[in-house]
N, C-alpha and C positions, 0 to 999 in steps of 0.2 A: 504494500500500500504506500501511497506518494505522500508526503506534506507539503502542501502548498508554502510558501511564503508566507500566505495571511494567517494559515494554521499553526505555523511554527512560532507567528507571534503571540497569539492568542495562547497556546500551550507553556511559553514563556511567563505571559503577564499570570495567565494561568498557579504557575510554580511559584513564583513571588509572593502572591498572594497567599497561596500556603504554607510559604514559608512565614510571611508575616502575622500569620494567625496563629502559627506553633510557638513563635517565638512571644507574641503578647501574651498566649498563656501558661508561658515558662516563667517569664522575667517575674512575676507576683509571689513565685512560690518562696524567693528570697529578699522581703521589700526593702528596698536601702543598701543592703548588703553589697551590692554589686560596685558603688560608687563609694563606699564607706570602707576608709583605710586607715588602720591605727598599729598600735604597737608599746607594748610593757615597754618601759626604760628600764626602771627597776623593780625587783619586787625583795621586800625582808618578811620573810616568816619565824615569828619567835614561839617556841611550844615548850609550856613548861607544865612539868608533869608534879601531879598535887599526889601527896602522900593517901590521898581516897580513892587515887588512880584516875581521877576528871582531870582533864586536856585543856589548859587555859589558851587561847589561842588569839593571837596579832599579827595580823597579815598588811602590812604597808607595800602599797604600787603606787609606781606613779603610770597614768595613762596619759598616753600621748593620739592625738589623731594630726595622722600626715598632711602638711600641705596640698597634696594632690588629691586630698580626697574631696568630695565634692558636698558633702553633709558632716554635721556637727552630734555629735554624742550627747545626749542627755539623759540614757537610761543606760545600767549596768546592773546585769543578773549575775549573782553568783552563789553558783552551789554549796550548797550544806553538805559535811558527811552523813550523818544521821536525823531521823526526824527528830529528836531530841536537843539536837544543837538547838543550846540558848546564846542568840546574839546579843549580847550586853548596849553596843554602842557602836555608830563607825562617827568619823569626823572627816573633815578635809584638809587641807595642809595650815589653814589658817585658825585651823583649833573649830572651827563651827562645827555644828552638829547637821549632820546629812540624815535627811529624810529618808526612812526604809521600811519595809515593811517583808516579815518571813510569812513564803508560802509553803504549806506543807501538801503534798497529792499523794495517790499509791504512786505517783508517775517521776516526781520531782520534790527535792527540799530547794529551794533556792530563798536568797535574801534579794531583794530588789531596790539598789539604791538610785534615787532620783530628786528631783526639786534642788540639786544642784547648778551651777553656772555653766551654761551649755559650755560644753572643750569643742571651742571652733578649728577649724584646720590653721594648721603651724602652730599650735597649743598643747599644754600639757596640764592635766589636774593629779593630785595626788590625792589617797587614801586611807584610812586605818580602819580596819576591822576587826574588831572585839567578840571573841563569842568563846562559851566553854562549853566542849565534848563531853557531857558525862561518863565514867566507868569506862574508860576506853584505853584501860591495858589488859593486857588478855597474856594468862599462862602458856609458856613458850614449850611446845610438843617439842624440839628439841633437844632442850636442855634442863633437865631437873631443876628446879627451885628455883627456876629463871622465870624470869615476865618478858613481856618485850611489846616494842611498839614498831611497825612500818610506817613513814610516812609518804606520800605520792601526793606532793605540790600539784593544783589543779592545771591543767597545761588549759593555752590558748592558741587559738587560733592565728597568733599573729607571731611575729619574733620578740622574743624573751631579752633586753640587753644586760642583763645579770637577775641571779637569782641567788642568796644567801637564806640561807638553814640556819635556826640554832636551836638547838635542844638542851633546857634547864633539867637536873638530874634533880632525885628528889634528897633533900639534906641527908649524909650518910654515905651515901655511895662511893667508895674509894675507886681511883681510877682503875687499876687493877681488875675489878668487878665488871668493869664498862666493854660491851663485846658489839659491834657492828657486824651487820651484814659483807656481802661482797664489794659494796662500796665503803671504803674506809672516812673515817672523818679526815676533812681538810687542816681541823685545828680545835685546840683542848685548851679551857682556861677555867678558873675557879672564880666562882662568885665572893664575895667580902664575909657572907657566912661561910662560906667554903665547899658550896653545890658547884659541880663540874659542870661545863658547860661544855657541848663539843656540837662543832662549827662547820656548813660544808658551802660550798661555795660553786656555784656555777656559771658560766658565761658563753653569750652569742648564742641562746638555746632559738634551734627553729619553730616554725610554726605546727605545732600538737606535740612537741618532742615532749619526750615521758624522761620524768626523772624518778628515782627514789631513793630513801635513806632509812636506817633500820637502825637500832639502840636497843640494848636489852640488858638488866640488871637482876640481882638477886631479888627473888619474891616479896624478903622480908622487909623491904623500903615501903611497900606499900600494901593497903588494905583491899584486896578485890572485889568486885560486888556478891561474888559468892560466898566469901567471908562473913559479908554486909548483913547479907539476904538470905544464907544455906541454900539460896540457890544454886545451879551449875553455872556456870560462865562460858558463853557461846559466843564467839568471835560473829564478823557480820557477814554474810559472804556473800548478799547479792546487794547491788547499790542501785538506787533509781538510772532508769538514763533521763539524760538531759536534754531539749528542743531548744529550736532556735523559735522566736516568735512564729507565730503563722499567719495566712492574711486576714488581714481585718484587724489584728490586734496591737497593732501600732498607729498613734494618730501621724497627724501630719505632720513635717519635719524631725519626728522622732527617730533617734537611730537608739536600736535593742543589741548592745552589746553582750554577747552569753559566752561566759566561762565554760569552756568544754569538758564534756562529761561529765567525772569526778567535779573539778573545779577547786572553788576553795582549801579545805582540808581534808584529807583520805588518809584514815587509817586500817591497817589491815594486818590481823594475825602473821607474826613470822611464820608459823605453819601451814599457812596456805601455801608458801610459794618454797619451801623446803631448803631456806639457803641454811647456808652456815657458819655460824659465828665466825668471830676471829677478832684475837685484840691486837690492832696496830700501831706501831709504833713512828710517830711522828713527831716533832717542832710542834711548839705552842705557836698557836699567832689566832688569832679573837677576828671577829665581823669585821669591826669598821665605822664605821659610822651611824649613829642611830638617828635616822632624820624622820620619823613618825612622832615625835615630839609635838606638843602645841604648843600654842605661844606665852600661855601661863606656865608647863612643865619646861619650856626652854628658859623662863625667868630666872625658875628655881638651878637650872644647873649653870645660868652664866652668873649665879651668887649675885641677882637683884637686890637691894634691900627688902626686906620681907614686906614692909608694907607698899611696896611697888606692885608684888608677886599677888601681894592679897586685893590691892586695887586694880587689879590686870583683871582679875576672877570676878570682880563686881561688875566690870565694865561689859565682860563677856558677856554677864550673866543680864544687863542690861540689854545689851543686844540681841538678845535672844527672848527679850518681854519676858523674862522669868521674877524679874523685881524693877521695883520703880521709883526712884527718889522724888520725894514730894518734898525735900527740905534741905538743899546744900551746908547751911552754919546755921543749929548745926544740923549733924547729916543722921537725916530718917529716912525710911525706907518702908514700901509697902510690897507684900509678896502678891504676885498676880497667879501665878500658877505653880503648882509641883508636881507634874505629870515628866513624866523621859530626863531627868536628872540623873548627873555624874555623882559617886560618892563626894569629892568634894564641893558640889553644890548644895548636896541635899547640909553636910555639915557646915555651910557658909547661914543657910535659913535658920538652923537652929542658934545662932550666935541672935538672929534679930530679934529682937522683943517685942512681941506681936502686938502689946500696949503702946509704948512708946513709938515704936517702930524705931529706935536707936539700936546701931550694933554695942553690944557689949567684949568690949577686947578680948575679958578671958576664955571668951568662946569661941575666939578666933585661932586658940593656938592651936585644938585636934584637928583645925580645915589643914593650917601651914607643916601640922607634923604627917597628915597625912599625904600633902604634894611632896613633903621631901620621899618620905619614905617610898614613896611610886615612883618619884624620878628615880629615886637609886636604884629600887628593883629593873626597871627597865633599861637602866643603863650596865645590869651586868655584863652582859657579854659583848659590850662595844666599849670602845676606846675614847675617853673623856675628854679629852683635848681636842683628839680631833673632833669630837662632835662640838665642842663649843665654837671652835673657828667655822665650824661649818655654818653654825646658825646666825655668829657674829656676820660671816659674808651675806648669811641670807638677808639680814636684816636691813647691810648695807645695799645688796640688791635690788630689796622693794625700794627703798628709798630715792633708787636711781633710777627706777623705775616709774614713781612719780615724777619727778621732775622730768622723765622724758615726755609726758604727756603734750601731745599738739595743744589743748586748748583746756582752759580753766575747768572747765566742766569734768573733763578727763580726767582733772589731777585730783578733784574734789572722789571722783567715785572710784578711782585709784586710791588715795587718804582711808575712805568707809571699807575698802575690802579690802587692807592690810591694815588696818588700825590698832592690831594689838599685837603686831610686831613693831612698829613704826614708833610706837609710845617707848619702846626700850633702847633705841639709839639713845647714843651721846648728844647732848645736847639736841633734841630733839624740837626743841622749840625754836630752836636758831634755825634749823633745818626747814622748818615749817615757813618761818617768815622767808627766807629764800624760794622757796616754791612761789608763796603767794605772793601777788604785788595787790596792797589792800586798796592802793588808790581804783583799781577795776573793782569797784561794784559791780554784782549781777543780784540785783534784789530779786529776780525771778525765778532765782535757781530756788527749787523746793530742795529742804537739808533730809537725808535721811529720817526713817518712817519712826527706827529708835531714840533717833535724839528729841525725836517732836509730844514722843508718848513719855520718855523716862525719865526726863528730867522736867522739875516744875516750870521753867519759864528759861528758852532758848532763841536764840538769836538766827531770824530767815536767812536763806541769802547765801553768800559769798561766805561769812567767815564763822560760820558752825563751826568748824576744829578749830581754829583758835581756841575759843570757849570750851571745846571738848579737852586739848589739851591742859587750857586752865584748869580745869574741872578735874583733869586727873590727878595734876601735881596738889592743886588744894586739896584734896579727897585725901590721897595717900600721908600731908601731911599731919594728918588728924586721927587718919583710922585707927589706927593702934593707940592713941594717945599714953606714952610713957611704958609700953610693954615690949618695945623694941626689943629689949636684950635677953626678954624669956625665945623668943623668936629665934636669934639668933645663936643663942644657946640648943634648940632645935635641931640647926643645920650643922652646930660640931659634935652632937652626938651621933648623930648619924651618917654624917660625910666623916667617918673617921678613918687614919692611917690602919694597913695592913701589911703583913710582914713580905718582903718579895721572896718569890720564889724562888728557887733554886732553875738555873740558867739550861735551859731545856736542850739538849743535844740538836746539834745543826743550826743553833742559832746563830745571828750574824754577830759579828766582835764590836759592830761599830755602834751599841746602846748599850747603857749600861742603866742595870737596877739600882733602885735607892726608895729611901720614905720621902714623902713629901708634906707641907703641911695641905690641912683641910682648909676648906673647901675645893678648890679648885683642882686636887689631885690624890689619892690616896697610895699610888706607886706606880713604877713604869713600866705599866703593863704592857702583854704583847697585843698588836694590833695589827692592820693592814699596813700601816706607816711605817712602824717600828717595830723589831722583832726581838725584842729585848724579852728575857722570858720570866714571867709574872703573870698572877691572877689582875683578868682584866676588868674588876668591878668598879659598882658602882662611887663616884668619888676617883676612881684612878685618872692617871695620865701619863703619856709620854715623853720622854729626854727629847 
């Protein structure tokens, strides 16, 4: 049979058009997805194992969505291990409290973070996530009187640019005792009580690359639920799978970012997968830098004055409509709400006096002995120095960051969303008058929604932060009124010196151990910088 000319076109337009029909009802099955390109910079996972065998767990990323991608992120799914995972809290790098909510199905655990600041292309946000595993070390078929934990970091779909492991051991556990998988640890360091910490490090991981890491100790460190409960203790052995959104269930401009599979945190009986132990022998050397900090816990470890650190945490907490100053001199305070509070918020409310609405000082010091005592834990298995420089540049960053702003307006909404880094620069008020030129009024600019509800009588316009920074240095002057040095007394019982350790084989010649005074260092410990070999806790620092 012939094809005409006219047939061959018609069978042409023909195909096209069936190709364009296949293809419109392909492109929906992944909405976004297609033009939407991102990637982990970093991620820190810290898991510390509680002597009831519950899994306390902090996951810090920071996400990044690529210039070239054509849509902006404002939703992030990540999975739970267990339907029982309780998520405590997540925040974002500026210490606020990020909106989330856990969904549990037969099908999926996931946390769903959102009401965040869209991450536009050539952007980056970061994150912490709080939540604890119950009951989830499980006796090791292996090894007699052994427990043991797998970990399997949730892999994404994108590239990994580093990923750091650290595993807190529970008090007790002599190194000796401590047995890994076929993945050895990267590096072994002692907390200030003297819990082992041991450290793995990964980098340039592809997109869904599997990693994992395995730790196992004598039974007798911890309680297991079968102990608990005389019941058996049964490891978990099937896990949800996990979906990417499907259509219809994303609005408009929304992009659904989903942690693959596992996700989050996956723990898993060493006996499922039948490795076998082995204790290796390696060089100390600790994470690195702990930059999941906010901006009240990074107060506490750049040794703020304490009533800085405790005026940081009101101002927050203003931010957040949690309290409301009805009265600057002197300074009252009305509680609005206490729903999704941090322990030290819930302890900042009980200092106010629901009569007077005045803070009373001595009620202020279990808020400031509990930020110390949190920054120290979390800063066991990272290196103290470095983290302070880290946070010192951060701070000088935002700051250079506002003033790069093209136009007033920029620098003002730049000011309101780093504000409670920006209040701990050096001379920070000098700083501010440099930004701003007062002679440009803009009376039409509306101030932030906090400033206008929290404080009794604020000034429209152009120079809100002036008055905000007024407002913090008067504040801070008063809040404690004369209680300063119980305070500070606080910070050298617990930032106190630790003995160094004995100089770990392979270590480099060119650091050397020594005591240091508190605060700002409790020995030279070993780190990513410095391989001096010492317990890396909290309070230490590097030569």
């Amino acid at each position: 049979m012939k094809t005409t000319g006219e047939g061959k076109a018609r069978l042409t337009a023909f195909t096209l058009a069936l190709s364009l029909v296949v293809f419109i009802f392909l492109v929906p099955a992944t909405p976004g997805l297609s033009s939407f390109i991102y990637r982990i910079v970093k991620q820190q996972d810290q898991l510390t194992i509680k002597e009831n065998a519950d899994v306390e767990l902090v996951r810090y990323f920071e996400f990044e969505v690529s210039r070239s991608s054509t849509e902006a992120c404002t939703e992030i799914w990540v999975g739970l291990p267990t339907p029982d995972t309780m998520v405590s809290s997540v925040i974002d790098e500026d210490g606020n409290a990020v909106r989330y909510s856990v969904e549990i199905t037969e099908e999926q655990y996931i946390v769903k973070l959102r009401g965040f600041p869209a991450i536009k292309p050539g952007t980056s946000r970061s994150f912490t996530v709080t939540a604890t595993v119950p009951k989830f070390i499980f006796p090791d078929t292996q090894n007699e009187d052994y427990v043991t934990m797998r970990y399997i970091p949730g892999w994404w779909s994108s590239e990994v640019g580093s990923l750091d492991i650290a595993v807190i051991l529970p008090n007790g556990v002599e190194k000796s005792e401590i047995k890994t998988g076929s993945r050895k640890w990267d590096g072994i360091a002692q907390t200030q009580s003297g819990a082992y910490v041991v450290t793995w490090s990964f980098r340039g991981l592809r997109p869904d690359e599997r990693v994992s890491v395995t730790v196992g100790f004598p039974e007798k460190y911890v309680t297991l639920p079968s102990q608990l409960e005389g019941g058996k203790t049964e490891p978990v052995h099937q896990y949800p799978e996990y979906r990417a959104p499907g259509i219809g269930e994303q609005g408009a401009g929304t992009v659904l970012v989903v942690l693959m599979v596992v996700a989050f945190m996956l723990f898993v009986v060493l006996g499922l997968s039948r490795e076998q132990y082995s204790s290796p022998q390696v060089s100390m050397e600790g994470v690195g830098v702990n930059e999941n900090l906010s901006p009240v816990e990074a107060s506490i470890l750049l040794n703020q004055p304490p009533e800085k650190t405790i005026t940081l945490l009101l101002f927050s907490m203003i931010k957040r409509g949690i309290v409301r100053v009805y009265s600057t001199d002197p300074l009252k305070l009305a509680v609005e709400y206490e729903r999704d509070l941090s322990e030290a918020e819930k302890l900042f409310i009980q200092a106010i006096n629901r009569e007077t609405g005045e803070i009373e000082p001595a009620k202020l010091v279990p808020v400031f002995r509990y930020l110390v005592i949190s920054v120290n834990e979390k800063m066991k298995p990272y290196c103290r120095r470095d983290t302070e420089e880290f946070y010192r540049r951060r701070i000088a960053e935002l700051w250079g960051e506002v003033k790069a702003q093209g136009t007033p307006e920029m620098k003002l909404e730049a000011v309101d969303r780093h504000l409670l880094w920006l209040l701990q620069a050096e001379e920070s008020s000098a700083q501010l008058k440099q930004v701003f030129d007062e002679s440009e009024q803009m009376h039409g600019y509306a101030p932030p929604r906090w400033w206008v509800t929290g404080f009794p009588v604020g000034p429209f316009g152009y120079f809100w932060p002036h008055y905000v920074f007024m407002g913090y240095y008067g504040i801070s002057d008063r809040i404690l009124r004369g209680e300063e040095r119980r305070f500070r007394e606080i910070t050298e019982s617990v930032f106190v010196p630790v003995r160094p350790a004995a100089r770990a084989a392979g270590g480099h010649t060119g650091h050397h151990g020594g005591i240091f005074t508190p605060p700002s260092c409790a020995c030279a410990c070993a780190c990513v910088s410095c391989a001096c070999a010492c317990a890396c806790a909290g309070g230490g620092g590097c030569t």
